[in-house]
N, C-alpha and C positions, 0 to 999 in steps of 0.2 A: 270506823277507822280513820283517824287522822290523815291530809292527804299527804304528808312528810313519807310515816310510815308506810303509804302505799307506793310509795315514790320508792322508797326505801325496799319493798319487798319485790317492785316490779323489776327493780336496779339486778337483787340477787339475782333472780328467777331469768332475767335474760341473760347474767352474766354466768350462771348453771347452765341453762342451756347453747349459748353460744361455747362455751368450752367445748361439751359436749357433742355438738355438730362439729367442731374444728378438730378434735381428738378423733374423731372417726372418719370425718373425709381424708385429714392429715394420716394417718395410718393405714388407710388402704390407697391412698395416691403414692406416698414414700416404698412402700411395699413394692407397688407395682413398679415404680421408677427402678430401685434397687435391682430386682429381678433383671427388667428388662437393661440397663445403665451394665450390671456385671455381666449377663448372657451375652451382650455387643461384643461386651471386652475379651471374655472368653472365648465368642466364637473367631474373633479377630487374630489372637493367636494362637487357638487350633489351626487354624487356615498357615499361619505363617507358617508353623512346623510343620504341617502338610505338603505345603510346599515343598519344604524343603527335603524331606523322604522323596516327593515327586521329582525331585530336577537329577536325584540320584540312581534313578532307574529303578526295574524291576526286581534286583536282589537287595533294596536300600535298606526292607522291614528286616532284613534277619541279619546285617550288620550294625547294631547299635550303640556300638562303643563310644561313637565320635558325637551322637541327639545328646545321649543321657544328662550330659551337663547342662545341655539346652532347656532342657525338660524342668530337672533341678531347680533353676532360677526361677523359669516362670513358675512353677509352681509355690515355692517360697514368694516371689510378688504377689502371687492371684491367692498366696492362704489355701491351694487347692492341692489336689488332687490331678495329676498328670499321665494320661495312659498311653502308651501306642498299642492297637489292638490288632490281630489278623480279620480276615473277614469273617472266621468260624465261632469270635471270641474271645480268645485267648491273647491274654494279658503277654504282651512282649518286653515291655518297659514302662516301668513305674516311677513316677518321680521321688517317691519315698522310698521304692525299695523291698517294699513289702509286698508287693502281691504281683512279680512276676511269675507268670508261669502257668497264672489260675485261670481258669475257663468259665466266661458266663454264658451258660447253655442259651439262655433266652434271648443273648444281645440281638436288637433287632434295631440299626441305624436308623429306619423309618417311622420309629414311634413317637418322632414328637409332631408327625406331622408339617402342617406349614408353621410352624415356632421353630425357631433356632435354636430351641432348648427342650429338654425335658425335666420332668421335677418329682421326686419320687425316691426312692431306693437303688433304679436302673438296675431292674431286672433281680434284684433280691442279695447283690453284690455289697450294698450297705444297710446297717441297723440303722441309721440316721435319715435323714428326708435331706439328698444332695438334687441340686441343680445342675446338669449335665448337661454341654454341646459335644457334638461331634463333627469334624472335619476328616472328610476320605480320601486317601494317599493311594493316589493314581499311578500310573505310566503303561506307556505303551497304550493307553485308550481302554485299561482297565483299572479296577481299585483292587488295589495290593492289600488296603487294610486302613486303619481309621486312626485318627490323635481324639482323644476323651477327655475332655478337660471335668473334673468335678468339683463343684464349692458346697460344703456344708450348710444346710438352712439356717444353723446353728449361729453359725459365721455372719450370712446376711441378716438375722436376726438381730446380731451384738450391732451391727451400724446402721442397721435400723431403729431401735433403741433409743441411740446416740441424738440420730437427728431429731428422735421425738422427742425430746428431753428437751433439748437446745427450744424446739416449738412450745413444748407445753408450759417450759421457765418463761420464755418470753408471752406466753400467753396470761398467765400468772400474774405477770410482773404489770402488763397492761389492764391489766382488771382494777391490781390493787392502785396505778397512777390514774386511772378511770375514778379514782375514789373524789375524787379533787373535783368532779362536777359534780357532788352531795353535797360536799364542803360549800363551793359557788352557787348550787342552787338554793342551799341553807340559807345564804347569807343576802342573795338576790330575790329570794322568790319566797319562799318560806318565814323567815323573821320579820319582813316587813308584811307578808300577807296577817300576820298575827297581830301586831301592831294597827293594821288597818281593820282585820275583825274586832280584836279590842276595843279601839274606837267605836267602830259602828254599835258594839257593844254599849258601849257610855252616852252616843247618843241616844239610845231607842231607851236610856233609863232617865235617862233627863238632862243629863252632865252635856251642856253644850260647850262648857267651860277647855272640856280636854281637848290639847291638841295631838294629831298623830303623830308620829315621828319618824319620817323615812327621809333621808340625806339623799337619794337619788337620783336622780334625771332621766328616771326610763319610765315606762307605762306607770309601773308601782307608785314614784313619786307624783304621778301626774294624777294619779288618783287619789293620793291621799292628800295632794294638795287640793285637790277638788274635793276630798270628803270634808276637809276642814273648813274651806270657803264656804259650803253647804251649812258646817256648822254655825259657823261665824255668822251666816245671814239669818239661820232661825235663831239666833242667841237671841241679833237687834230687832229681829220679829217677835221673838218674843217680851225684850224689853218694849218695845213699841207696843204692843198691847197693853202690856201694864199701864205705861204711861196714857196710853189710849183710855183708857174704864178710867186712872184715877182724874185725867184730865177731863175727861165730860160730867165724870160723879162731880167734879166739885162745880163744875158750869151749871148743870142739872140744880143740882142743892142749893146753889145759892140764893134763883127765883124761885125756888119751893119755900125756902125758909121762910122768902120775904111774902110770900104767899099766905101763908099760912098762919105768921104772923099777925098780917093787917087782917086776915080773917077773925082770927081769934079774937084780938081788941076789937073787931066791929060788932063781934057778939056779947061780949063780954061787959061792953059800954064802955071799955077803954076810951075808946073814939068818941066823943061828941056827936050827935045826928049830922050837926051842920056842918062837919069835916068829914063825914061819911063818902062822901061823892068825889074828893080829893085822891084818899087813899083806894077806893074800886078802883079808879083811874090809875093808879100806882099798879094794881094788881094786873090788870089790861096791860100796864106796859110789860111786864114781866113773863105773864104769859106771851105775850108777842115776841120778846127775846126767846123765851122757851121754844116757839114757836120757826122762827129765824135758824135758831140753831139746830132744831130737828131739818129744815128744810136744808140747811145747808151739808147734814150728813147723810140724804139722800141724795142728794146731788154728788157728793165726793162715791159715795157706794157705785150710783151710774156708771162714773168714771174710770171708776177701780176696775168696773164687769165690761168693759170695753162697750161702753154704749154705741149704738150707732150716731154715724153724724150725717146728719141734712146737709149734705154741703150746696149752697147757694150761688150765684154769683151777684154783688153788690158793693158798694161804693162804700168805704171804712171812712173815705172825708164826712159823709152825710149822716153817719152813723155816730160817730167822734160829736157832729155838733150837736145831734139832736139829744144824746148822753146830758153833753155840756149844760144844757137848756135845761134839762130835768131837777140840775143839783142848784137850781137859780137862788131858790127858797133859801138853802144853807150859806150858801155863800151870800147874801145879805146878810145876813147874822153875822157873821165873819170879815167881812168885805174881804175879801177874797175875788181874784176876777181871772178870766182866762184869757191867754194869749194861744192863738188858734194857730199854725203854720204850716200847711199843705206845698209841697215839692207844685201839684200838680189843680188842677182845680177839683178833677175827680180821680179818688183811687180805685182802681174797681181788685178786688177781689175774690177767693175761690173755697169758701168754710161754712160753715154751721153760722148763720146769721143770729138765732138765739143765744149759743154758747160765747159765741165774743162777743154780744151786747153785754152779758153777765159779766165777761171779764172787763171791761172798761170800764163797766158801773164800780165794781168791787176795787182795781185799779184809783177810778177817779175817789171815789168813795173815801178809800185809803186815804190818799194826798190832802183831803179834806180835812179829814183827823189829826192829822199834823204837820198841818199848813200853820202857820200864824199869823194874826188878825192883820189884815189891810197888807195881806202877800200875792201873788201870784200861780197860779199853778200854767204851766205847758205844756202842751199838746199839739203834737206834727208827725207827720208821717211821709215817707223819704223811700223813695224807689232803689234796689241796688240789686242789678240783674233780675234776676226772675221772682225777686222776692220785696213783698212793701213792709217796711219797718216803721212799728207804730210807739213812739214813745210818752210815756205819762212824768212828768218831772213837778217834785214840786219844790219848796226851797224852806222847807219841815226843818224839824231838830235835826235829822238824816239818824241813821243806824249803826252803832256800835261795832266798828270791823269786825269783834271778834263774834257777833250775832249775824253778820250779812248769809254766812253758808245755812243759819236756823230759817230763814225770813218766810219759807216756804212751808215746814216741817208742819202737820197736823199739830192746832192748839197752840203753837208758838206765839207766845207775846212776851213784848221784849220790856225792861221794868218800866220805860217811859209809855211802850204802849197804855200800859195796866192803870198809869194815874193818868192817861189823857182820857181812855174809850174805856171802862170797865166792863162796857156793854157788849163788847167785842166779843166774837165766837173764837176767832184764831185759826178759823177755818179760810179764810176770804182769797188769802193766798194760795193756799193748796190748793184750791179749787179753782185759779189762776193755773197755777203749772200745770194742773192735770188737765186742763181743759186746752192747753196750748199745746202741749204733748199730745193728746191722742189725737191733733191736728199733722202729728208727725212735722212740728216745730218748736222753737228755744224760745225762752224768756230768761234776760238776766236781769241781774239789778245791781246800778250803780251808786252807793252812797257813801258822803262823808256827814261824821257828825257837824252837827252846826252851820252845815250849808245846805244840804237837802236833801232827795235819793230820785233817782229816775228806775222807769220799770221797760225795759225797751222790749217786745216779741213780736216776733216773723210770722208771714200769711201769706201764701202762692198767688203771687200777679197774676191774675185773672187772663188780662192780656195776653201776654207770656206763651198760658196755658192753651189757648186758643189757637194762636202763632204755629204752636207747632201741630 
């Protein structure tokens, strides 16, 4: 069952039984009110006209010319029935008129006990079920005889009735304006949870494409705005992997092709014997690209699985030079030369001493590649509170604004990279940011075309760390 529909039938089933429980407590409180609210009123003026035979003396019950009108009224107010009675029973005056004279053998003033009323027939005097007080008309320090006031059940039943009508309309009436939290809950809770299963629906069948649609700002919208960004991130994980297989299939293929190639002409006698030993060498360099590039996507997997880091403490000046020193060979080829600039003579530092020799390499490495003949590259690193900033700049073609946010991205090469370095993995950078990140540090990169690009990222001042 749908949870609307449960919603829906829980809705009835309380609003059935709360009627229910309100119709029967409301009916036997009003009941008892009524009883007890007219028995007050009736004993109230029993007593008055009681009185008043009382203040008249001992012959006051057998002159009643002067009550009866008394009687009369209240009895037309109270809708009742008006007696004055002797002590033996016997009907002396009746507000209607009708039943002076009559005698109820049984009358017994003491039967309602500690109640100010009785409720019954009173003694077999009526076919009806009347509610009966009695008030006893004294003098001289005896009772001369009693006032009987009677109200028909019949009677308190009709304003009984009354008020429960007035309760159950108003009860009614709150059930069906109660409807209006189906309405609200439909519309807040209901339609958008549908919309949100829908979704979820569309995702688990592939559709990363659908968005949800809830206009909200309460839990609902916050969910569906988070089912969406959920969507959203496996869309470009999963374009990323496309891009990922087609981008290494074709890195893969390329030195296969040429592999395979120079193999086939060297058996084939393509090749001459005495250019044999040229193209092997061709094949070695390809494999070792093959080679390069498989190392460098275990490297980035490490990274991804949250490798552990060695963290070390060691001096990034003396690390910076000995880098320098390594790429001596290239940069003759190039004339290329380095300008070194340390803040300090030594920086000491707090990281994976393996993991940032790799990045510097891959950094300097970079600079190298598009650097141009008899240029410069720079290298300094600069203390600024607890943290040493190590910059790589070199004065290259620089990078196309609209490629700076790619510079990092797996396999990204940008079209100048592609006709300098063909040889390039496109991994060098990622494996730059991911190795300076799980440092729990930044690397940016500053470039203009035509003048250069600098690579600047941050390392926890050793010092510093010590200090505190």
């Amino acid at each position: 069952m749908k949870l609307y529909y449960k919603f829906v039938l829980s809705y009835i089933i309380f609003g059935v039984a709360a009627f229910a429980v309100i119709a029967t407590l409301s009916t036997s409180l009003t009941h008892r009110y009524l009883i007890q609210s007219q028995s007050s009123t009736m004993y109230d003026e029993a007593n008055l006209i009681a009185g008043n035979f009382s203040n008249r003396g001992e012959n006051s019950p057998s002159s009643l010319e002067d009550i009866e009108p008394q009687i009369k009224v209240i009895g037309a107010y109270l809708h009742s029935h008006v007696w004055v009675m002797d002590k033996n029973g016997t009907i002396l005056a009746d507000s209607q008129g009708t039943r002076t004279g009559e005698n109820v053998p049984e009358f017994d003033p003491t039967a309602g006990g500690t109640k100010n009323y009785m409720d019954g027939d009173f003694f077999g005097a009526f076919d009806e079920e009347v509610i009966s007080v009695c008030a006893p008309v004294t003098g001289n320090y005896r009772t001369l005889g009693y006032v009987v006031i009677h109200l028909p059940m019949s009677q308190l039943t009709e304003n009984e009735n009354q008020i429960l009508n007035i309760v159950y309309i108003t009860s009614i009436i709150v059930f069906l304006l109660s409807l209006v939290i189906l309405i609200v809950f439909d519309a807040v809770v209901i339609r958008p949870l549908r919309n949100i299963t829908e979704g979820a629906k569309q995702f688990a069948d592939g559709n990363l494409k659908h968005v949800i649609k809830v206009g909200s700002h309460d839990e609902m919208g916050y969910l569906a705005n988070t089912m969406n960004y959920m969507a959203s991130e496996l869309d470009k994980a999963e374009e990323y992997q496309h891009t990922f297989i087609a981008n290494i299939s074709h890195d893969f293929r390329s030195p296969l092709t040429s592999i395979k190639g120079y193999l086939e002409a060297i058996l084939d006698g393509t090749i001459p014997q005495e250019r044999q030993e040229q193209y092997l060498k061709r094949v070695i360099g390809e494999t070792e690209r093959l080679t390069k590039l498989t190392s460098s996507m275990l490297t980035l997997n490490t990274i991804d699985s949250n490798g552990l880091l060695n963290r070390t403490t060691f001096d990034i000046n003396r690390m910076i030079k000995d880098t320098a020193q390594s790429f001596e060979g290239q940069c003759l080829e190039k004339g290329i030369t380095f300008e070194l600039t340390f803040e300090q003579e030594s920086q000491m530092v707090y990281a994976d001493f393996g993991k940032i020799q790799q990045v510097l390499y891959n950094l300097v490495d970079n600079a190298i590649k598009f650097s141009k003949k008899d240029s410069s590259i720079y290298l300094s690193t600069e203390q600024k509170g607890d943290k040493i900033f190590t910059s790589v700049k070199d004065t290259g073609a620089g990078i196309p604004k609209k490629d700076i946010k790619k510079v990092f991205d797996r396999f990204y090469k940008s079209d100048t990279s592609r006709g300098r370095d063909k040889k390039g993995t496109g991994l060098g950078l990622s494996i730059v940011k991911g190795i300076i990140q799980s440092h729990g540090e930044n690397i940016d990169v500053i470039s203009t075309e035509g003048v250069g690009t600098e690579f600047v990222f941050s390392l926890p001042n050793a010092d510093e760390l010590e200090g505190e």
